[in-house]
N, C-alpha and C positions, 0 to 999 in steps of 0.2 A: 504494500500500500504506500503509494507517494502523496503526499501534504505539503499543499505551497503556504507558507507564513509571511507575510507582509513584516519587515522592518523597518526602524528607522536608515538603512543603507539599502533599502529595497529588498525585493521577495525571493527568501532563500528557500529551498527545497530540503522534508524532510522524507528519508524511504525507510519504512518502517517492517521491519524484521519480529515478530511479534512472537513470543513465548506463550504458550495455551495456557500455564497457571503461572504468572509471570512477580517474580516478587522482588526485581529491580529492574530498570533502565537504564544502559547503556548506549549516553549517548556519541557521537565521535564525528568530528570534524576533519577534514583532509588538511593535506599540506598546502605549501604554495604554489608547485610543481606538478600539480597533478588535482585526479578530484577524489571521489567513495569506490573509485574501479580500485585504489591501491589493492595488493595483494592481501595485505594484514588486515584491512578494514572486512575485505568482504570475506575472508576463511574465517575471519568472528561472526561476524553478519551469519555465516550457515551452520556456525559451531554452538554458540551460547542458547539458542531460545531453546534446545532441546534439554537448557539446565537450570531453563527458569528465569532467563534475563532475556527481556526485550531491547532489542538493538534496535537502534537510531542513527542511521547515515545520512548528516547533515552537509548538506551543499551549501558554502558561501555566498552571498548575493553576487559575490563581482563571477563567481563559477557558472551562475542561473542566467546572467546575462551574458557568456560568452564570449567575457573580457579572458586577456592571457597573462595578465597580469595583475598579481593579487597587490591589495591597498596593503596604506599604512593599519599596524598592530591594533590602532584605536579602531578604527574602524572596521576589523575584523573581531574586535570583542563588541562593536554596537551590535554587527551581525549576530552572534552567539547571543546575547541578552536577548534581543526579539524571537529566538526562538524558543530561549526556555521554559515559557510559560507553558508552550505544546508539548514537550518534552515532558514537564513536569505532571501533564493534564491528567494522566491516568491513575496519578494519586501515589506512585512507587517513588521511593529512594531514586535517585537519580543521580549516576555515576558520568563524571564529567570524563571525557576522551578525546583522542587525536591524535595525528601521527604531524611529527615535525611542526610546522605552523601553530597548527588544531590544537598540538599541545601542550604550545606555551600561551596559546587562549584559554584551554582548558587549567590551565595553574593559575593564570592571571585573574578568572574570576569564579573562583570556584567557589571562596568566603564569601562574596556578595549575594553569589547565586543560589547558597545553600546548596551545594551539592554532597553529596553523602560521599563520596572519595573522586579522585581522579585519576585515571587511566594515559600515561605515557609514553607514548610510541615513538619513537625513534626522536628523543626530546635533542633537540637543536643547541647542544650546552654551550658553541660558539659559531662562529663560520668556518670556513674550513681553512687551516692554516694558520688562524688568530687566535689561539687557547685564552689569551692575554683579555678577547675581548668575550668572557664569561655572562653567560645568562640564570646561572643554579642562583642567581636569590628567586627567579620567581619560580625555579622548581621548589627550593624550599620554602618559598613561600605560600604555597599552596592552602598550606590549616587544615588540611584533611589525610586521611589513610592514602597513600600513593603507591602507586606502580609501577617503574619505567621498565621498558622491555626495548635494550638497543642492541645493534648488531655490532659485534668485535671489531668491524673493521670501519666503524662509522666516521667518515672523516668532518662529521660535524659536533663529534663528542664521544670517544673509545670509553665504555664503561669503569677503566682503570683513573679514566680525568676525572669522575662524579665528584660532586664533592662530599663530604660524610654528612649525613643526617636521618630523620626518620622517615625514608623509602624506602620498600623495594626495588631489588634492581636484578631482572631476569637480563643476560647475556645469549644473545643467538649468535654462538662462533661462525664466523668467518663472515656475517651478516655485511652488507654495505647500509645505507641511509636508506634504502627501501627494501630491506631484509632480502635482496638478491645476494648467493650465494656464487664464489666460482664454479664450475664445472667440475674442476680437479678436486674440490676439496672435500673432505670426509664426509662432510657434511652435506646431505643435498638437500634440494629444494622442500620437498615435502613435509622430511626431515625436521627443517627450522622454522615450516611452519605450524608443526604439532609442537616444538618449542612454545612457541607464542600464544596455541589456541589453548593447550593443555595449560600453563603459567596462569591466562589468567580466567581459566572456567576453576581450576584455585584457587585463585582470590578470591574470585568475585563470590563463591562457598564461605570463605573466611568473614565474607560481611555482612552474613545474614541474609 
């Protein structure tokens, strides 16, 4: 089921993955490179509702308009605000998510929005090459149970850069910034993403 939500940055789109006796919401926001086709969004998307969590695959207004290039950060957390309210509509816990971008929206306002924990997908801890220019206050700053799930070889934050605090932190060895794996390596494809869907059908057990 797809749901268009009017925002104050225009109408993002929400597709809704729905659990038969569903006793949280998961919701998740794409990066800025891409949109809810990423690989990790959608093996959750088909993985969770069979364990009780409704997923939520949230498209950005500037993604619904068919721009190629994602706004500034403010205005990718107005986007997320205007859709919470649908998100939140079915009366469950609602678990904030996202992979890169998505999920440093999803840290940014998770206190505001009341969300019951937040879900970290390949979290953006700098650009690539610039360690120096760090973004973990606003993974620490989150105020909720947290998650991150990055790939080993993420050149936008190798899980050994984290910085210490109260997260977890699922590693998918040999993972890139879109958990593509090499060919060669021990690890295949499938492989990292039963990493990822197992991790947090996990968690999200752990949270009631």
């Amino acid at each position: 089921m797809t749901e268009t939500v009017e925002t104050d940055a225009g109408p993002a789109r929400i597709g809704w993955h729905r659990a038969e006796r569903a006793r949280l919401v998961l919701a998740m926001g794409h990066g800025a490179g891409g949109g809810v086709e990423a690989r990790d969004l959608t093996a959750l998307a088909g993985v969770l509702p069979a364990h009780g969590v409704s997923v939520a695959l949230v498209e950005q207004p500037w993604r619904v308009a068919g721009r190629k290039v994602a706004p500034a950060p403010k205005t990718l957390d107005t986007g997320w605000r205007g859709v919470w309210p649908a998100l939140a509509a079915p009366g469950l816990p609602v678990i904030a998510g996202g992979r890169s971008a998505g999920a440093r929206v999803a840290c940014r306002t998770a206190g505001e929005l009341g969300a019951h924990a937040v879900l970290a997908l390949s979290f953006p801890l700098h650009p690539p090459g610039r360690p120096e220019k760090s973004r973990g206050a606003e993974l620490l700053g989150a105020g909720v149970p947290t998650l991150v799930v990055q790939g080993g070889n993420d050149p936008f934050g190798k899980p050994a850069e984290f910085p210490a605090g109260e997260y977890r932190l699922i590693e998918v060895p040999h993972g890139d910034h879109g958990f593509a794996v090499p060919r060669r390596a021990p690890t295949t494809q499938e492989a990292a993403l039963r990493i990822i869907t197992d991790g947090v059908v996990e968690w999200t057990a752990s949270l009631g």
